[in-house]
N, C-alpha and C positions, 0 to 999 in steps of 0.2 A: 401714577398714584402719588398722591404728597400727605403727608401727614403734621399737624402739628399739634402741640403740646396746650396746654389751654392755657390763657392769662388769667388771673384774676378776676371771678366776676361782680358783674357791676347790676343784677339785673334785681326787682323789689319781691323776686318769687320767696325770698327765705320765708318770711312770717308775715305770707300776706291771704287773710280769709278768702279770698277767691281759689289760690292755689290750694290751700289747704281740704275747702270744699268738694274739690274736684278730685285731689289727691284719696278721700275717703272713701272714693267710689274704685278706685284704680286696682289692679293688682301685679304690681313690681316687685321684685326680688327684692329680700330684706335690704336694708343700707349697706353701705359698704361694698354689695358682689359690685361685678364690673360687669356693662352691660352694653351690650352694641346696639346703637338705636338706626335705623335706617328712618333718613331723614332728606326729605329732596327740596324742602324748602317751603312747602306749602303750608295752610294753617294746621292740619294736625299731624304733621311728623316735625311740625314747630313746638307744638302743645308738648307734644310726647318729650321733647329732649325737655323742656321748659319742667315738665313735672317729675323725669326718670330723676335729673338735677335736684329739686327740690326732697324728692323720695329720698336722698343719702346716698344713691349707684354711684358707682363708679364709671362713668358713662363715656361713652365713645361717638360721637355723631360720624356716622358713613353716609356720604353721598354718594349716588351711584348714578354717570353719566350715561345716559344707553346710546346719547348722538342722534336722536332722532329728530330733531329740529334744533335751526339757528337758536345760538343764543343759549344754547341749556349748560354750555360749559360756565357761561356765566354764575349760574344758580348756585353754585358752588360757594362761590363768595358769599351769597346771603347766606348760607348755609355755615360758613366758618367763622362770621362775624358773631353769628347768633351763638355758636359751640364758643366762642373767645368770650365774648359776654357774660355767656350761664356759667362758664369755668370748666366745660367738658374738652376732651379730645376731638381733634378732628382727622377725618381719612376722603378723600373724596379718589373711587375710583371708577374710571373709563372703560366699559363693556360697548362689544361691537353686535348692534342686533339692526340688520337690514329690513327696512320695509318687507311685507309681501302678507302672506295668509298667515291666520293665525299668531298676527304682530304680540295683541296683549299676552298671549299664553308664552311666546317668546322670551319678548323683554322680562315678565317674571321669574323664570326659571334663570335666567341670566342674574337678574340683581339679587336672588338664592344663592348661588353660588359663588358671585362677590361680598356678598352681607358674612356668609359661612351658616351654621347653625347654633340657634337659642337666641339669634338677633331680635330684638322689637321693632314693632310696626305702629303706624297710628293709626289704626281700625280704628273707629268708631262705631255706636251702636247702631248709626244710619247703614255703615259700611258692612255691618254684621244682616241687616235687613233686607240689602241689595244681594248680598251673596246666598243668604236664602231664596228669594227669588227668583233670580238666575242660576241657580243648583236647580230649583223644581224644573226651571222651563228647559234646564239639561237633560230631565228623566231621573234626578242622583234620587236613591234611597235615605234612608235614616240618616246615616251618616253626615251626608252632602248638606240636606237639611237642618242637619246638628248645626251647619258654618262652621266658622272661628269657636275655639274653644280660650276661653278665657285663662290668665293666667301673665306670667312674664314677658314671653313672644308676645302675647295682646292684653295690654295692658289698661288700655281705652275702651273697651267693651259698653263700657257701662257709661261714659258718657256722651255727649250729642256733638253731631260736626258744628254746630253753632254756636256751644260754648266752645270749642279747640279757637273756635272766631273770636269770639270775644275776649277767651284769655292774651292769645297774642295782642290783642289791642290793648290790652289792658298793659299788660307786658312791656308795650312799643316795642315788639319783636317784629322787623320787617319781615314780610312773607312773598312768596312768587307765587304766580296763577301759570297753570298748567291746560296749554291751551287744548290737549289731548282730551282734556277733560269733555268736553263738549263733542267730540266727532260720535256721530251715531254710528260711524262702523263698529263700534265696542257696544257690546250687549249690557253691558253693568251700565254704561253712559244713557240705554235707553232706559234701561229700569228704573234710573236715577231721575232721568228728567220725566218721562211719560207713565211709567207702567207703577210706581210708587204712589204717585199722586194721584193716580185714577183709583186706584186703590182705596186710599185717602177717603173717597170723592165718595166710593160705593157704599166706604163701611160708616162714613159720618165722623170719622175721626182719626186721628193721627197713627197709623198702624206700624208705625216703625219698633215701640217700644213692646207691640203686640206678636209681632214676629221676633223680636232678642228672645223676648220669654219662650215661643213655642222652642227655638233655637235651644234653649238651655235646659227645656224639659227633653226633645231629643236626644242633646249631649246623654243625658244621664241614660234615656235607652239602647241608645249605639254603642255607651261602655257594658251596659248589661249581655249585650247582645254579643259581644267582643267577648267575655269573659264566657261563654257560652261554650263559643267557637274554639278559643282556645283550651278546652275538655277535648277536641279531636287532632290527631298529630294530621297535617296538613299534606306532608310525604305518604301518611300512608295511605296507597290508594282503599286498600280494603275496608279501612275506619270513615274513608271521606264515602264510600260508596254506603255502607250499611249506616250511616247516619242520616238523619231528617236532611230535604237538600236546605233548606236554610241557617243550618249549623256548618254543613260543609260547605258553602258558599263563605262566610264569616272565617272559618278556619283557613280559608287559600286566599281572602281577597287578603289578610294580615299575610299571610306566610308571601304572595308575591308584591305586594308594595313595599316589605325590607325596609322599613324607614324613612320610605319616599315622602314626600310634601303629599302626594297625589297617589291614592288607590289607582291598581287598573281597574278598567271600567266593565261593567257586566256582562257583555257580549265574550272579555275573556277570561274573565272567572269561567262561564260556561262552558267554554274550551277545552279548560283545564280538567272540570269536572269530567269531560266528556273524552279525555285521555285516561282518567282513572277509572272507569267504564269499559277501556279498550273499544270505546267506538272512535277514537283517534287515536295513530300514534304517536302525534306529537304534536305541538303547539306553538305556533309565535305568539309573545303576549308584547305590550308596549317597554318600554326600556331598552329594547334589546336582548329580551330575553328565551331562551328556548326551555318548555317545558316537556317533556316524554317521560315512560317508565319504563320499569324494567325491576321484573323480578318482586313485582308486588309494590314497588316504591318510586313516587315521582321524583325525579333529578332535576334541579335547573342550572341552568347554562348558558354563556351567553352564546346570543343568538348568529347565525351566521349567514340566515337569506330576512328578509323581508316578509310581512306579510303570514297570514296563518296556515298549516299545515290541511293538505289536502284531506277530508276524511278518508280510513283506511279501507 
């Protein structure tokens, strides 16, 4: 990992209408906080540092290497040049994620835990459209459908991967193409090139900014829903059982995702439910985690076999 200090920049983002336009859409932490942008060199985690900069952050550019093809440690350079440029900090560090199944869900959880948490990303409002998308074709509920929730971590919500294109040009901010991009073993790489555009095709018009909005109207009933849930203490089995089950689903999926990036998924909510029921005694859910009770109140703990508990 290297880190260095930023030079003085040189680049035309201070008081320039294009930046400024785009900036009005954004939503960055006031001036001044300090802000970790996770940036790998492409056009919108170029945009993102080009505008956290112009916002007044106190900004840090992280590249994160995962090694999965020649040449990426290279990217790094683009990536410190453009941080020396804009006048931010740079960090470039090296995480080890080996080929195999389930590579993208990998490498993510990987460059989470290099980034740290409250980092920004350069979602876009296209990138917000795809993950609605591929959330439905997951099965995800409200939530999943909600995506990306706007704010500091996503800052770009609201504008298009075509202008992140055009401001680096504008910019002469060099960019790198990511040739990942394209492999159809990634579900989001097909929604992007195939299942968005047919979309497109059916509805007669541009549906990307049609899904942000359903996306944002969710947002707001996944937190209604959320505030619901949390009216039921999650441990207790007796409140989770004599409650509606879609309150006591809401109150366990928050109590066992703890803060995670990632809900467990519904198959082990049910589990859980179905320990407080005493139609199981106990539960594996994902994390690592063991759920059972005892004496009226669910305990979690981590876990120590694999896999779900046998019903009792």
């Amino acid at each position: 990992m290297t880190d260095a200090r930023p030079r003085e920049g040189d680049s035309r983002a201070g008081d320039d209408p294009l930046v400024t336009e785009l900036l009005s859409r954004c939503t960055f932490a006031p001036a001044g906080e300090p802000l970790v942008c996770a940036v790998s060199g492409g056009p919108d985690s170029t945009a993102l540092l080009a505008l956290a900069v112009s916002a007044g952050c106190l900004v840090t550019a992280v590249h994160v290497d995962h090694g999965l093809r020649p040449g990426s440690a290279a990217e790094a350079d683009v990536v410190s040049a453009a941080a020396a440029r804009l006048g931010a900090r740079f960090r470039t560090v090296r995480v080890e994620v080996p080929d195999g199944p389930n590579l993208e869900a990998r490498a993510r959880e990987a460059r989470h835990r290099a980034l740290g948490h409250g980092a920004a990303t350069g979602h876009t409002m296209d990138d917000q459209a795809e993950t609605v998308l591929g959330n439905l074709l997951r099965g995800a509920g409200v939530h999943g459908l909600a995506g990306m929730r706007a704010g500091p971590t996503h800052p770009l919500l609201a504008v298009r991967r075509r202008e992140t294109v055009a401001l680096c040009a504008h910019l002469g901010l060099s960019t790198v193409h990511d040739p990942s991009n394209g492999d159809p073993r990634f579900v989001r790489n097909r929604v992007r090139s195939e299942l968005l555009p047919l979309c497109a095709d059916i509805a007669g018009r541009d549906v990307v900014p049609v899904l942000a909005r359903q996306a944002a109207l969710l947002a707001g009933d996944a937190d209604l829903l959320d505030a619901i849930g949390d009216l039921v203490d999650p441990t207790d089995a007796g409140a989770l059982t004599a409650a509606p089950p879609a309150q006591a689903r809401r109150a366990l999926r928050r109590w066992l995702a703890d803060g995670d990036h990632y809900p467990p998924p519904a198959d082990a909510v049910e589990r859980v439910l179905e320990v407080a029921r005493l139609e199981r005694r106990a539960t594996e859910v994902p994390g690592g985690v063991r759920v059972s009770r005892s004496d009226g109140r669910l305990t979690r703990v981590p876990s120590t076999r694999p896999g779900p508990v046998a019903p009792a």
